[in-house]
N, C-alpha and C positions, 0 to 999 in steps of 0.2 A: 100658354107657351108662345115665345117669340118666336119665328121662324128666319130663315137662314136670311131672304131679305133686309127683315126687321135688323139682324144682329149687326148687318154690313151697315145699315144706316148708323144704328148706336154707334160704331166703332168709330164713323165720320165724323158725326155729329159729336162726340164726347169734347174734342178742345177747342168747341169755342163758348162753352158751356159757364154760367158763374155761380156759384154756390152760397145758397142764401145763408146767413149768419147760424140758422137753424137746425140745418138737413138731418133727415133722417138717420139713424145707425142701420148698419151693417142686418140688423138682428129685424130690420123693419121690410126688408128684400123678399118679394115673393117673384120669382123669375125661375128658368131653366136651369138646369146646371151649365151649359157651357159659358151662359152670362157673370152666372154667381162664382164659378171658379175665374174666369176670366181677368171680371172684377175683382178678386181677390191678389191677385197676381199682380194686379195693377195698384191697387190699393189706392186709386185716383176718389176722392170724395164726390166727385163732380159725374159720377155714373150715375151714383144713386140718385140722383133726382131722376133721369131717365128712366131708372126702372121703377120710380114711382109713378110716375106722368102717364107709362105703360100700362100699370094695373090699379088703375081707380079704381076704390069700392065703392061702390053707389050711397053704399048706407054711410058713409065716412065722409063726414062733414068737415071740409076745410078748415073752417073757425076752431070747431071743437081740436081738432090735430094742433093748430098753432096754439092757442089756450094752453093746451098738454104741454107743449115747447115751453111755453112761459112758465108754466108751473116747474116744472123740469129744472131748468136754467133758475128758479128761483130757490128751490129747494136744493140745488148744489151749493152757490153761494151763502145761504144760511149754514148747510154743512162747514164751506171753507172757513166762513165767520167765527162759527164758534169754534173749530182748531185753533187757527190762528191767533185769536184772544186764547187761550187756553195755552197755546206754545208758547206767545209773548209772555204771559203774568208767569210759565213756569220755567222759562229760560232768561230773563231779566237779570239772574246772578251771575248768570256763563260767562266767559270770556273764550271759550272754547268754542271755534267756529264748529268744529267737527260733533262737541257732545251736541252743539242747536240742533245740528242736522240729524241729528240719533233719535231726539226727540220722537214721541209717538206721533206727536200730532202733525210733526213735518212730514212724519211718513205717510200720515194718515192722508194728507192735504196732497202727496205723490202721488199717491195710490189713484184718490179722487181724479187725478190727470191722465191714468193707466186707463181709465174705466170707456174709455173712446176717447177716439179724433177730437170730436167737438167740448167734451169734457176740458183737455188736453188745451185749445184754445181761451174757454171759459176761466178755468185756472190760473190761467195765464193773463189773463184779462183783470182777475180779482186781484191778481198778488199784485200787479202795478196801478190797480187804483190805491188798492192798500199801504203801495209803496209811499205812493200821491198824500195821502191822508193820515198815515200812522208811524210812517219812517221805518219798518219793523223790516229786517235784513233777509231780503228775499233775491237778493243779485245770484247767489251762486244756485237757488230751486230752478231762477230765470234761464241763466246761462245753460246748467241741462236740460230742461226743456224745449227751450228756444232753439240750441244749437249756436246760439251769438255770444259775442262779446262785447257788447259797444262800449264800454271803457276803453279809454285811453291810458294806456300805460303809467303814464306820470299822476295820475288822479287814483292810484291803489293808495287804499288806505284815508282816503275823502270822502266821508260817509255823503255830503251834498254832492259833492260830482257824479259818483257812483248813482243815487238817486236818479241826479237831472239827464245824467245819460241815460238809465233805463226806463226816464219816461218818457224823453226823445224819441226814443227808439220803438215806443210802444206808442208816439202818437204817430209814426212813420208807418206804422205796421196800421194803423187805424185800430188800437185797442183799446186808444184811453180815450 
């Protein structure tokens, strides 16, 4: 348990804090509760490194944690992978923006971004490589997700424009 010192430094210390590509989830916090509700409240990602830095397990090997990270991160991307192929070959006939998005696998490929923060960025991360390499109509998954729009108004309906702005946009954010 942290004590009331400890908690005023965390509090200091949390914004100037930078959060590695990888961080922990929510579900990986062993702390007090006035930290874990705090955190909660806050919903800042950049805690949870503190509270891991806090309680090192001895028996918990660095290496082997980030390997897990990798494994992790790689095994979503095979998930998004095969939705995606799977949405493409069974949405190719639509002309219906709306049935794309009904689709299971688009949902499915949502969901995958529901499942944490850092999911949530990974996701995000795939659909504009995929944008990059496959052309396959992910602007409006982007746009809810992201909260953005980088289209420019006059470029609706330019499948290249719409692209090259959301890769823009995604090499601006450092995703692509």
């Amino acid at each position: 348990m942290l004590d009331a010192q400890q908690i005023a430094e965390i509090r200091e210390m949390k914004e100037g804090w930078l959060v590695p590509h990888l961080a922990p989830t929510r579900a990986a916090l062993d702390c007090d509760e006035e930290i874990r509700e705090w955190w909660i409240d806050d919903e800042s990602p950049r805690f949870i490194i503190l509270i891991a830095k806090h309680h090192e397990h001895p028996e918990q090997d660095p290496q082997v944690a980030s390997t897990a990270l990798v494994a992790a991160t790689a095994a979503l991307e095979q998930r998004f992978r095969e939705q995606a192929e799977k949405w493409g070959r069974e949405t190719a006939h639509m002309s219906s923006p709306l049935q794309k998005m009904m689709h299971p696998s688009y949902q499915a490929i949502l969901g995958m971004s529901a499942e944490s923060p850092q999911n949530k960025r990974e996701i995000i991360r795939f659909m504009l490589k995929d944008l990059k390499t496959s052309y396959r109509e992910w602007s409006l998954a982007l746009s809810y997700l992201t909260q953005q729009n980088p289209i420019h108004p006059k470029d609706y309906g330019k499948t290249d424009k719409i692209i090259a702005a959301w890769i823009n946009w995604g090499e601006g954010q450092g995703l692509v």
